[in-house]
TORPA-4810 file (N, C-alpha, C, O; in nm, 3 decimals):
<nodes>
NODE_1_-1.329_1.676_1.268_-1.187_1.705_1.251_-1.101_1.581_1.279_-0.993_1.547_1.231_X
NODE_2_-1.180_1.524_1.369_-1.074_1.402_1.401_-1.097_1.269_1.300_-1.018_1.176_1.284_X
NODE_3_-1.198_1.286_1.252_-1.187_1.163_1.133_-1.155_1.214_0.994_-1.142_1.129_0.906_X
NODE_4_-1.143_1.321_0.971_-1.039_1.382_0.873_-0.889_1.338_0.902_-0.819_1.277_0.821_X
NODE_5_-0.846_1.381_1.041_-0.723_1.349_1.080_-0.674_1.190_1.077_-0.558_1.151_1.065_X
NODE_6_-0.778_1.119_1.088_-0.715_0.973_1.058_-0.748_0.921_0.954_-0.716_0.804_0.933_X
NODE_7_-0.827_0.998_0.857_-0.837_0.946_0.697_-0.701_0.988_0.632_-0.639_0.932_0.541_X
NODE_8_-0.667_1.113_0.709_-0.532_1.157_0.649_-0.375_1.052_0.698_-0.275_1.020_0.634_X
NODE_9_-0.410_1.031_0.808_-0.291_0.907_0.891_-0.304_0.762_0.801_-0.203_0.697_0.775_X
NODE_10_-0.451_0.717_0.755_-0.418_0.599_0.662_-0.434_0.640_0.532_-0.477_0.564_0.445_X
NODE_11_-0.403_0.747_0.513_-0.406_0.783_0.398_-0.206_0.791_0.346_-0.156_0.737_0.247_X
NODE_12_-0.140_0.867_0.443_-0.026_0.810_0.439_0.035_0.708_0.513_0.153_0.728_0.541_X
NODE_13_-0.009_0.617_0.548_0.075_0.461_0.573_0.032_0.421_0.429_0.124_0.417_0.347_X
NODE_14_-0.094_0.389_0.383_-0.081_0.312_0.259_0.002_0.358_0.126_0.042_0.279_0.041_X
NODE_15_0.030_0.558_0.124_0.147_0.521_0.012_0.269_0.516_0.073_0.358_0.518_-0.011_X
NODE_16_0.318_0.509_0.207_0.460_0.505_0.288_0.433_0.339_0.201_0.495_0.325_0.096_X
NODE_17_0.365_0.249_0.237_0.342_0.178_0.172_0.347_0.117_0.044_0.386_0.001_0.030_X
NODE_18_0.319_0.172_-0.028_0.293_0.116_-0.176_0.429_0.089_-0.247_0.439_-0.001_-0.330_X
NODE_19_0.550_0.184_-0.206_0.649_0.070_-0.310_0.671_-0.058_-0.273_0.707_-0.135_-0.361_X
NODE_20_0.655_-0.106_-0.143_0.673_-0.223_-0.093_0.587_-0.337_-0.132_0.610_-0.454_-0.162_X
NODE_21_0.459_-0.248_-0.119_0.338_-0.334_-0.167_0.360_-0.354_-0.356_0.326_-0.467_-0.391_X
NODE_22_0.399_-0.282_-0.449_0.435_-0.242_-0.545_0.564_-0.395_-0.581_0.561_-0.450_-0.691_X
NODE_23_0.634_-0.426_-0.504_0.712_-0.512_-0.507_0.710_-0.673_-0.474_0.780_-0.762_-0.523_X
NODE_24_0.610_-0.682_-0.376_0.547_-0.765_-0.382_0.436_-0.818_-0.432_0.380_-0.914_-0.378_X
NODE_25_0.407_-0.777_-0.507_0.280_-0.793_-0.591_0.362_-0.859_-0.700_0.334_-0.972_-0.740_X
NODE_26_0.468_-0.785_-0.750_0.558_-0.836_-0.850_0.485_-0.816_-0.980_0.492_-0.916_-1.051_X
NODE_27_0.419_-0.720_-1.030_0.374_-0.713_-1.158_0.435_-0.640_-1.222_0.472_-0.532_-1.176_X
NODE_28_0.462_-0.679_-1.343_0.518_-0.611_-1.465_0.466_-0.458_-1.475_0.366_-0.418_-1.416_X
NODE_29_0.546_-0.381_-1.553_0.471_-0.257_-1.583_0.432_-0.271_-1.747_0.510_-0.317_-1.831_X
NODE_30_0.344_-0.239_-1.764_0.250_-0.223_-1.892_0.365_-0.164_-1.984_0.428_-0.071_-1.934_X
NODE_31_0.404_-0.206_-2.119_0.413_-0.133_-2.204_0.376_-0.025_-2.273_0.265_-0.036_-2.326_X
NODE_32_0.426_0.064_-2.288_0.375_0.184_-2.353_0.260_0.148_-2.446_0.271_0.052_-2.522_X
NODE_33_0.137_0.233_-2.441_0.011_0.226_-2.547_0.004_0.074_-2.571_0.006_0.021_-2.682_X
NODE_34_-0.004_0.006_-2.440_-0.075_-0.155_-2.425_-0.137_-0.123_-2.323_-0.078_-0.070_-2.228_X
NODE_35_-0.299_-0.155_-2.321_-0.410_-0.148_-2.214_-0.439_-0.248_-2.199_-0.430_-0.332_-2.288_X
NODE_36_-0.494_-0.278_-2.060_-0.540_-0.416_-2.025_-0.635_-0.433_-2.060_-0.666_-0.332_-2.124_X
NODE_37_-0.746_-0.535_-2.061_-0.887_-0.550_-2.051_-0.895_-0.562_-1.910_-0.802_-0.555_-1.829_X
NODE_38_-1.079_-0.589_-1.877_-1.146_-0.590_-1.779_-1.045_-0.717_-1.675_-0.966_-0.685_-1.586_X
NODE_39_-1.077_-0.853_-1.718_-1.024_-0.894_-1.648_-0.868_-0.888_-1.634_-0.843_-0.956_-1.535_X
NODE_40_-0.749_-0.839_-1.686_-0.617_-0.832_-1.658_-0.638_-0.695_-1.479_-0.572_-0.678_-1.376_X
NODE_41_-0.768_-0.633_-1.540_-0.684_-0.532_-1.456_-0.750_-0.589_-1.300_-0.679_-0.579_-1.200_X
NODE_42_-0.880_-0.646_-1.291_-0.911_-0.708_-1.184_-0.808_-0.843_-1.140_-0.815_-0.902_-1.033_X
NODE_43_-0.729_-0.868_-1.230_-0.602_-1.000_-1.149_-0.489_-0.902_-1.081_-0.442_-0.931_-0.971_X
NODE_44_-0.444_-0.780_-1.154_-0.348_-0.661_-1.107_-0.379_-0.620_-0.956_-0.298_-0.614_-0.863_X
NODE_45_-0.570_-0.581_-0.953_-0.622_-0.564_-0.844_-0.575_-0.642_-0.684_-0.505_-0.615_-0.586_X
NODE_46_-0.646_-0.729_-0.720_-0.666_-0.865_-0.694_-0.493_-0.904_-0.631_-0.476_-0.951_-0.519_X
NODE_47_-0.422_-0.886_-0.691_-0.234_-0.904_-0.613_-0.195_-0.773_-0.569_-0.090_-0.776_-0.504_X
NODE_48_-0.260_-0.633_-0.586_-0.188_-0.561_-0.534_-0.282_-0.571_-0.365_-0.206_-0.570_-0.268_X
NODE_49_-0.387_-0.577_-0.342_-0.514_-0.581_-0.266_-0.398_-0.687_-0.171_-0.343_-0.623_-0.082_X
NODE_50_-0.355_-0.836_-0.178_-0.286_-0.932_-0.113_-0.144_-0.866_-0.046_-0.093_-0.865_0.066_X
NODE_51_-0.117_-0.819_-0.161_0.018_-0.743_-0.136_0.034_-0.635_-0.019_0.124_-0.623_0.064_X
NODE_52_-0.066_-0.568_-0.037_-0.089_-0.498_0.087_-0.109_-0.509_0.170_-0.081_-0.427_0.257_X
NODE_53_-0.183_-0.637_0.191_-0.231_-0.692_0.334_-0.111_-0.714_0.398_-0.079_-0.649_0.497_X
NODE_54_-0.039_-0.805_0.344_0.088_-0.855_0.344_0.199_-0.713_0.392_0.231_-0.681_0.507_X
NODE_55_0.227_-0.668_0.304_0.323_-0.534_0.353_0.263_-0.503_0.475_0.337_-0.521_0.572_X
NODE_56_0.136_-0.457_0.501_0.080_-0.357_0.602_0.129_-0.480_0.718_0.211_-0.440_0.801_X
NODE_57_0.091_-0.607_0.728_0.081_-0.656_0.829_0.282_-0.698_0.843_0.304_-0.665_0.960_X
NODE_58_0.345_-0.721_0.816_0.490_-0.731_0.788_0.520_-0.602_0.864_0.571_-0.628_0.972_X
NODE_59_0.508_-0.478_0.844_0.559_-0.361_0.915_0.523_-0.358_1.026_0.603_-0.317_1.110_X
NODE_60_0.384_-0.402_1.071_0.296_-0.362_1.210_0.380_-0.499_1.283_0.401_-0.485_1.403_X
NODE_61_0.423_-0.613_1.228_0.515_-0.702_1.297_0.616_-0.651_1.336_0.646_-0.667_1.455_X
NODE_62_0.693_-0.582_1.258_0.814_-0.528_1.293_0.820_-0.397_1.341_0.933_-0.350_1.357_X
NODE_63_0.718_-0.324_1.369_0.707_-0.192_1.471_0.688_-0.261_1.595_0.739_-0.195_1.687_X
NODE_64_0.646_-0.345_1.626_0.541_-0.416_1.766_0.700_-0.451_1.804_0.759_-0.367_1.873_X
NODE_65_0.735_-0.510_1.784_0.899_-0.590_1.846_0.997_-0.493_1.856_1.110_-0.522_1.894_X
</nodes>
């Protein structure tokens, strides 16, 4: 029960998360009926993955103070 309960706790920080992370990543949104290939979507990955690190650790700075 209790590791349910904290899959569910980082389960919402990362989308409390994600518009921030979403913004710093800074990627375009896809045009309608335009798909990426393999590698576009692993570079998308790849900056949102940074981005998050980034957001997550930016908030835990500014909760701590």
């Amino acid at each position: 029960m209790a590791e349910q309960s904290e899959q569910q706790r980082r389960y919402k920080e990362f989308m409390d998360l994600m518009p921030l992370t979403l913004n710093l990543a800074g990627l375009p949104v896809s045009e309608p009926g335009k798909y990426y290939n393999q590698e576009q979507i692993e570079t998308r990955l790849f900056a949102i993955r940074h981005a998050y690190k980034a957001s997550r650790g930016l908030v835990r700075e500014l909760v701590a103070k």
